[in-house]
Each structure stands twice: as structure tokens, then as C-alpha cells.
VOPAGU-2260 file (C-alpha; in pm, 1 decimal, decimal comma):
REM VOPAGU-2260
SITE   aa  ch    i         X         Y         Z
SITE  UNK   A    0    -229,3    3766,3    3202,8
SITE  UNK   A    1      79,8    3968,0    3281,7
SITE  UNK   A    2      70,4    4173,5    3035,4
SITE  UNK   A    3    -307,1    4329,0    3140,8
SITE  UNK   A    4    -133,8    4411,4    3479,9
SITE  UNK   A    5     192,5    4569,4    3388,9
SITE  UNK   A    6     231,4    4874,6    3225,1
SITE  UNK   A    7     416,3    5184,2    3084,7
SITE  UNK   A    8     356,1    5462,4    3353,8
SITE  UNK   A    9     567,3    5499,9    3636,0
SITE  UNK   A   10     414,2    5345,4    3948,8
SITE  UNK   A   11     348,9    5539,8    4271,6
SITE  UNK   A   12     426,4    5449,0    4600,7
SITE  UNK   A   13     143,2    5218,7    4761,1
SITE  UNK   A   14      23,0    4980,0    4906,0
SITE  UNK   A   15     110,6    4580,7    4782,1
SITE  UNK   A   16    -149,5    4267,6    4744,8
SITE  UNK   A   17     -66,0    3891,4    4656,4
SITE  UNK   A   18    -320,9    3690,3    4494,1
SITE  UNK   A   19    -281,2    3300,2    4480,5
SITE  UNK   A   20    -427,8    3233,4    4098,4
SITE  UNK   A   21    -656,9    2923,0    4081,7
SITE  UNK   A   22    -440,7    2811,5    3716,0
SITE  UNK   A   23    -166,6    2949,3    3514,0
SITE  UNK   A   24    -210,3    3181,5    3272,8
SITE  UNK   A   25      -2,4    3307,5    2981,3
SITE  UNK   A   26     327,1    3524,5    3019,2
SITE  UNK   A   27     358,0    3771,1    2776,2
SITE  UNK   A   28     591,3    4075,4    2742,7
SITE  UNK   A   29     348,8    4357,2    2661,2
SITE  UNK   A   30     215,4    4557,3    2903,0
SITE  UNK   A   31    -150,1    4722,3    2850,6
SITE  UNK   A   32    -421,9    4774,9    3090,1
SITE  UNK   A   33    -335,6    4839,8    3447,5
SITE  UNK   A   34       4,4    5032,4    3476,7
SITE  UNK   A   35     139,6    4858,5    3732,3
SITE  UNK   A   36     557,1    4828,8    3685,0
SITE  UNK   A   37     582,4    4588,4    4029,5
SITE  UNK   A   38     498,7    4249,3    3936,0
SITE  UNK   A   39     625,4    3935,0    4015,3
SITE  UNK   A   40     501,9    3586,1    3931,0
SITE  UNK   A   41     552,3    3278,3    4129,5
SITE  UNK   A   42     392,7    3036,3    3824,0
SITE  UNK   A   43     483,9    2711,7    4043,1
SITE  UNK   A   44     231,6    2817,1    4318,4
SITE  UNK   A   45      13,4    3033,1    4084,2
SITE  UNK   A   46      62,3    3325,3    4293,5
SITE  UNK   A   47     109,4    3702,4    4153,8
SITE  UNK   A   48     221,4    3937,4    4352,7
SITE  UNK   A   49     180,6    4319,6    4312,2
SITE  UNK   A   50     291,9    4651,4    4413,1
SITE  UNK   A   51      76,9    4975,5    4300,9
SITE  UNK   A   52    -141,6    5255,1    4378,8
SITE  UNK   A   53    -472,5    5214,4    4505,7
SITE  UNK   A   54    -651,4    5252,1    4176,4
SITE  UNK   A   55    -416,9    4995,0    3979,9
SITE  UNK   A   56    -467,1    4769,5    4255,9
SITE  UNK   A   57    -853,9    4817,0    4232,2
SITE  UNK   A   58    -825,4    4729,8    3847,0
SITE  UNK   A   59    -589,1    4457,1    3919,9
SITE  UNK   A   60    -841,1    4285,1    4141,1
SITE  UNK   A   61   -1086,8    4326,9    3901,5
SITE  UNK   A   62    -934,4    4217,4    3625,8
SITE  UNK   A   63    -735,2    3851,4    3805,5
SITE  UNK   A   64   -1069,6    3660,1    3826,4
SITE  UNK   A   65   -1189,9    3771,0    3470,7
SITE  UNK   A   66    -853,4    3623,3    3321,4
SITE  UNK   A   67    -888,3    3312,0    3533,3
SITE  UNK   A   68   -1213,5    3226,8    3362,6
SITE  UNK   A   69   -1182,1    2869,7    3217,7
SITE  UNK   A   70   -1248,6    2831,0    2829,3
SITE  UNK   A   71   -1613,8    2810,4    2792,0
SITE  UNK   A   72   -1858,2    2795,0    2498,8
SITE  UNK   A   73   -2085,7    3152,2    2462,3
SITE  UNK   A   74   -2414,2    3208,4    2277,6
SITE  UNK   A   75   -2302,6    3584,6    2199,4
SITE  UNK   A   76   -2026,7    3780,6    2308,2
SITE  UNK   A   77   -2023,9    3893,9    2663,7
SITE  UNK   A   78   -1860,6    4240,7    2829,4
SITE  UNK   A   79   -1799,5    4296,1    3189,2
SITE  UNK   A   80   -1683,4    4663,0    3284,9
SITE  UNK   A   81   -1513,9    4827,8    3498,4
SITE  UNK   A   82   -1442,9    5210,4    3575,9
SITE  UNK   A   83   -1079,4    5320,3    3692,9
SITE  UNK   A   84   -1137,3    5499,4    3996,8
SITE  UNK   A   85    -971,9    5829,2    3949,2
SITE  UNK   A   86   -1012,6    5838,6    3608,2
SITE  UNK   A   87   -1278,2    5872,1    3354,6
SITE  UNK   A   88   -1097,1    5496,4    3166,8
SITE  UNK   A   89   -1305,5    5203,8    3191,0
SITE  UNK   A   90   -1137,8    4866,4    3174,3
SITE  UNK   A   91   -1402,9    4621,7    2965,6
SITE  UNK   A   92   -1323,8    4247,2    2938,1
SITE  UNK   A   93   -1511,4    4113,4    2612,6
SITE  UNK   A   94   -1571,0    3724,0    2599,5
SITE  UNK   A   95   -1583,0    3597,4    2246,7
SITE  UNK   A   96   -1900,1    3353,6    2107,3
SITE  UNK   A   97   -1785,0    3313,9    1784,5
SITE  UNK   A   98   -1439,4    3424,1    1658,6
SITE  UNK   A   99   -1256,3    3102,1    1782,6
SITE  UNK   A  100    -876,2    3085,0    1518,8
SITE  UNK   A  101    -582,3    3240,2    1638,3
SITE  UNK   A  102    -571,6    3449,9    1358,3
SITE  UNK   A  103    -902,1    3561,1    1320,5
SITE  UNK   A  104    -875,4    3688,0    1714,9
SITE  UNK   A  105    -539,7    3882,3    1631,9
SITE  UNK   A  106    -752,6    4007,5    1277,7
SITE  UNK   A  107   -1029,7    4179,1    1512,8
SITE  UNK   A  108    -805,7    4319,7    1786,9
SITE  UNK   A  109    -575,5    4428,8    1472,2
SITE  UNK   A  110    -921,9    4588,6    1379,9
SITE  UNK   A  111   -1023,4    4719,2    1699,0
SITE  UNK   A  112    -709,9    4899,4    1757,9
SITE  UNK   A  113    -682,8    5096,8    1428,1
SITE  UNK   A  114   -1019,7    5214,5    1372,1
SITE  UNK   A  115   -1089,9    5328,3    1677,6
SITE  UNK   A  116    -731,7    5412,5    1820,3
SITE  UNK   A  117    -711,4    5169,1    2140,7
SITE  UNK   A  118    -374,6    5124,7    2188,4
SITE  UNK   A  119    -426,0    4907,0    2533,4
SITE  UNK   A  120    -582,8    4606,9    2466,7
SITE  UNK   A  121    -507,2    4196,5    2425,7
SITE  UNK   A  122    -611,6    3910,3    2406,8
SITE  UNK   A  123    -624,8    3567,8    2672,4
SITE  UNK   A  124    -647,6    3303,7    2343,2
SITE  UNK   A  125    -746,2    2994,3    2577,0
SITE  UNK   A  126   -1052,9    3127,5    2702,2
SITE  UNK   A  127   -1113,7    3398,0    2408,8
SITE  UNK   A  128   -1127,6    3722,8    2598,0
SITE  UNK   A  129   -1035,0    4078,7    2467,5
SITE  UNK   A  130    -919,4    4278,1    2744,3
SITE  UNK   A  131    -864,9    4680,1    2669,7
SITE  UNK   A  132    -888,1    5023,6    2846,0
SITE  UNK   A  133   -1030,1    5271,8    2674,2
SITE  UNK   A  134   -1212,0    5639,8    2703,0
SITE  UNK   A  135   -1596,9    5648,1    2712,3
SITE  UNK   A  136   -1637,4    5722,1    2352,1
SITE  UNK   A  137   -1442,5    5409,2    2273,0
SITE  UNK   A  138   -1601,0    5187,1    2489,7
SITE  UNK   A  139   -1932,5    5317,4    2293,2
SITE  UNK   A  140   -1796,4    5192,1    2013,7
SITE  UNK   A  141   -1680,9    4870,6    2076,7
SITE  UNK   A  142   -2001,3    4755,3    2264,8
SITE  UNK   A  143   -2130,8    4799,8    1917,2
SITE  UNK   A  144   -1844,8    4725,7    1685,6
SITE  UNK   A  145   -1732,1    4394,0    1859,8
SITE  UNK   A  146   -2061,3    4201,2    1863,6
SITE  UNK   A  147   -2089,8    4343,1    1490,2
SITE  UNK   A  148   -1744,1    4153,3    1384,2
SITE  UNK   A  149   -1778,1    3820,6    1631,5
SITE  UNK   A  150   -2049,9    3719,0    1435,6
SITE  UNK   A  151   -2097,3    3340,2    1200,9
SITE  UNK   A  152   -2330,3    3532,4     932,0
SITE  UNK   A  153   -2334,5    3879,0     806,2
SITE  UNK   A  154   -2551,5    4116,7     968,7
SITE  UNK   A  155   -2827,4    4223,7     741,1
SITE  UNK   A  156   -2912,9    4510,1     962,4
SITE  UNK   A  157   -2745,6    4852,0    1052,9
SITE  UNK   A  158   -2419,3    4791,9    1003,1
SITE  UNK   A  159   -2294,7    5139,9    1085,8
SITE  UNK   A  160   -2238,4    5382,7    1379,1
SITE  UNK   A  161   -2109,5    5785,1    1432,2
SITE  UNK   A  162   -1862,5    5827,6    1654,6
SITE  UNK   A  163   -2025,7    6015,0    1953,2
SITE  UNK   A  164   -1978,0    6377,1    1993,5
SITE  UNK   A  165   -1884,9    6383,6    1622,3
SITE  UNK   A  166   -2065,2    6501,4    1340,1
SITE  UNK   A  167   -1916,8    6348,8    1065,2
SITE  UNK   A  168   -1703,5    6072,1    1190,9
SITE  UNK   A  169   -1834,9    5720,5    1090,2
SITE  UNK   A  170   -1756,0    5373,5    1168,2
SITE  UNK   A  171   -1913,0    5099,3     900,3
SITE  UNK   A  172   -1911,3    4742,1     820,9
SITE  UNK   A  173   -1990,0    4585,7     428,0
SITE  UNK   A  174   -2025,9    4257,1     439,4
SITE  UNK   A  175   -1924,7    4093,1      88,9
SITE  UNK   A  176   -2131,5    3834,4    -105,4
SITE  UNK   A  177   -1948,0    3739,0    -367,7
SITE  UNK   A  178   -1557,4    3936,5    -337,4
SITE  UNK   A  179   -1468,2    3665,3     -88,3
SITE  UNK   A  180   -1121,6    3550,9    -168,2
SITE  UNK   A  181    -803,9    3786,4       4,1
SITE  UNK   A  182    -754,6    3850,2    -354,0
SITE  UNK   A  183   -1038,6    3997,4    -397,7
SITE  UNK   A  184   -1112,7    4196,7     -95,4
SITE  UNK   A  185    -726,5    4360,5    -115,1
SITE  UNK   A  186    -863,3    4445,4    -462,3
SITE  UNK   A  187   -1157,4    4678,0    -294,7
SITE  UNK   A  188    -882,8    4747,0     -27,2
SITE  UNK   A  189    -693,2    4941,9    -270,7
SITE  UNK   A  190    -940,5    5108,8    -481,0
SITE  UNK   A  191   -1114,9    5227,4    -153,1
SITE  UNK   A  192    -793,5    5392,4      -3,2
SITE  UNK   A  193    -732,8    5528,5    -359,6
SITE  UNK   A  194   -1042,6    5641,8    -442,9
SITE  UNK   A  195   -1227,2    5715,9    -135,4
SITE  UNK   A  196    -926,4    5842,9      33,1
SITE  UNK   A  197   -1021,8    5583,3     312,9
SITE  UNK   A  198    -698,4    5523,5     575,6
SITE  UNK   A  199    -886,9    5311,4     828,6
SITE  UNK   A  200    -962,5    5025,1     587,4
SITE  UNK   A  201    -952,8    4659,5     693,8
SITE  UNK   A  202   -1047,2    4339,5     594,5
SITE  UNK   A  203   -1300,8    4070,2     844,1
SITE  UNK   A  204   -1227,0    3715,0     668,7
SITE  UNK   A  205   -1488,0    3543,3     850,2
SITE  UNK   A  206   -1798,2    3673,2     742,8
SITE  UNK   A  207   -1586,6    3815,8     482,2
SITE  UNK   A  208   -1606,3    4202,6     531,1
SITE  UNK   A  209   -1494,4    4551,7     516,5
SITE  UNK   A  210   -1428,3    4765,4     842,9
SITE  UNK   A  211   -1390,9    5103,3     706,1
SITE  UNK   A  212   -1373,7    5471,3     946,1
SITE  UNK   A  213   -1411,6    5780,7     772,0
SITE  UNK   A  214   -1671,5    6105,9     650,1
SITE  UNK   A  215   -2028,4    6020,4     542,7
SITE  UNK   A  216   -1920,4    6131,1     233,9
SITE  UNK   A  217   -1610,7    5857,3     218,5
SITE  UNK   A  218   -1822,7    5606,6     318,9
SITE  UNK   A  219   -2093,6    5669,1      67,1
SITE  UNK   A  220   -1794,7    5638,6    -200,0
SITE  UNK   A  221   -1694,3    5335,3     -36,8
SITE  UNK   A  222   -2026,7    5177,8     -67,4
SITE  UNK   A  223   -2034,3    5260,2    -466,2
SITE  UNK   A  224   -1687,2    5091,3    -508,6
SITE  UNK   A  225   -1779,3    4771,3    -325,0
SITE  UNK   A  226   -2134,4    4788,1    -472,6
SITE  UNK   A  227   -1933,3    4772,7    -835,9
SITE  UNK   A  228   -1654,1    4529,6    -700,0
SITE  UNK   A  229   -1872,3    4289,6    -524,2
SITE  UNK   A  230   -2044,3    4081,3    -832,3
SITE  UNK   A  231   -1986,1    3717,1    -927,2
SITE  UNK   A  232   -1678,2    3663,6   -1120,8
């Protein structure tokens, strides 16, 4: 939890607030989401204590009882939102249905960060919840691109989306059928950044998939690589 209330920015002058937290949550070292530099933890009475601006505070209080949530089972993935006063950032808190391993949480954050370039965001791992702040464009994009990779099956329907405001800037997601081994999809990996000149290239293990970023025209060579490299051996 600490590290979605800390942050890198110098704090202003304001005005404090002490919350008394109904369990303990986890005390990591990086900070991400609300800028605040004044906090202080008192984990034997579950009480955080904070010193910030208005707006921080505002996010802070937002974002305590959406932390605190116990673990709980989800039919699909579920997003609460918030808007930073003062600021055109919203702060979005993304409970997970389906993506339930350590490592194939820290895969999709890995994923969400580098294709669409949202440096503040982490993860609560008890209670599966991806916690970021991003710009309005962003938070377009993950509404789709989160549900699309917290998933148990592939999607057989659109699996791809433009970034907004951009004419040739697309987001898209092949699911594999048969190049399911790492082996495998590293092998696509490589010919796609070679060939396609792809940079934003990543791999979903579970459904096995691509997460690729790039022109239509990048994609559509992507798609004739995999389309060639996805057949039974």
C-alpha cells in the first residue's frame, strides 16, 4: 500500500490526515500514484498517517479503502476511477478475475507499462488489484487492454485498438494456437522485432499471446509472421 501513496514530487505545504487501516497491508519501497513524500506507518495499530496537499490527500482517501479490500473471487475484472482534482490524471484501481500467479500479475503490469508508457502503476498481490495513474488516453486503453489480457480463453473477437487521437498508432493482441511453448513464442518475438521492426513486443503466457504496439502497416507484418510461425510442429 505504501508505495501507491508516496511519491517522487516534492510535497507542498498542507494540511495532514491519519487514517486507522482496518488490516495491514504490504510495505514496499516504490513510490507511484499519489506523490505524497510525508508518510508514516504505525503497522502495530494499522494506522497511516499523512502529510500533503489537498489533492494528494483527496487521492489518498480514495485510494486507502480500495487497497483494504479483502481477497475476493471476481467474475470479470473490475475498475473503479478516480480523477485528480487539479489535474487532468485519473487514478483507476483494476481488480483482477482471472490472472491469479505471481508471475503472470508482474507479466501484465510488465505489459501494461511498456506498451502504453505508464510508468505509475503496481500491484496489491493478496487481493489482485492493479493500481496506476495515468492520462486520459491511457486510461482508454487499459479499460480495453486489461480485460483483453485477464482473460482464461483467447478472445476470438476484436483483438485490437488505435490509440486515440492517433492515426496510425495501434495496440493488438494474437493469441497463439499452436506456438505455445516460451520457446516458441521468443521465436516469433525475434522475427517480429527483426522483421516488422516491432519494439513494443511482449509475450501473455496464459492464454498464450502476443501484445504488440506499432503502425497498421507493422502490425499487418506481424500478423503474416505469426500466421507462418503459428502451425503444429
Amino acid at each position: 500500500m505504501m508505495d501507491a501513496l508516496s511519491g517522487a514530487l516534492p510535497v507542498a505545504k498542507g494540511a495532514g490526515h491519519h487514517r486507522r487501516l482496518a488490516r495491514r497491508g504490504p510495505d514496499p519501497r516504490r513510490p507511484v500514484v499519489t506523490d505524497i513524500q510525508k508518510i508514516f506507518l504505525l503497522a502495530e495499530r494499522g494506522i497511516v498517517t499523512l502529510r500533503g496537499n489537498a489533492s494528494q490527500i483527496a487521492v489518498a482517501k480514495f485510494l486507502i479503502p480500495e487497497l483494504e479490500q479483502a481477497p475476493q473471487p471476481r467474475a470479470e475484472s473490475v475498475v473503479h476511477e478516480f480523477t485528480v482534482p487539479g489535474s487532468e490524471d485519473t487514478v483507476v484501481v483494476y481488480g483482477l478475475a482471472h490472472t491469479a500467479s505471481v508471475v503472470s500479475i508482474q507479466e501484465l503490469i510488465t505489459t501494461v507499462r511498456l506498451v502504453l508508457d505508464i510508468n505509475r502503476i503496481f500491484c496489491a498481490m493478496s487481493p489482485k488489484l492493479i493500481t496506476m495513474r495515468a492520462s486520459p488516453i491511457q486510461v482508454q486503453i487499459v479499460k480495453w487492454l486489461i480485460p483483453e489480457l485477464d482473460r482464461r480463453t483467447a478472445n476470438t473477437g476484436e483483438n485490437e485498438m488505435r490509440m486515440p487521437g492517433s492515426n496510425d498508432d495501434v495496440v493488438h493482441v494474437f493469441y497463439l494456437s499452436h506456438a505455445r511453448s516460451l520457446e516458441r513464442m521468443n521465436g516469433l518475438m525475434t522475427d517480429i522485432r527483426r522483421s516488422a521492426y516491432i519494439q513494443k513486443a511482449f509475450i501473455r503466457s496464459e492464454p498464450p499471446a502476443l501484445v504488440l504496439r506499432g503502425t497498421a502497416d507493422q502490425i499487418a507484418a506481424a500478423g503474416r509472421i505469426i500466421e507462418s510461425g503459428d502451425r503444429a510442429p
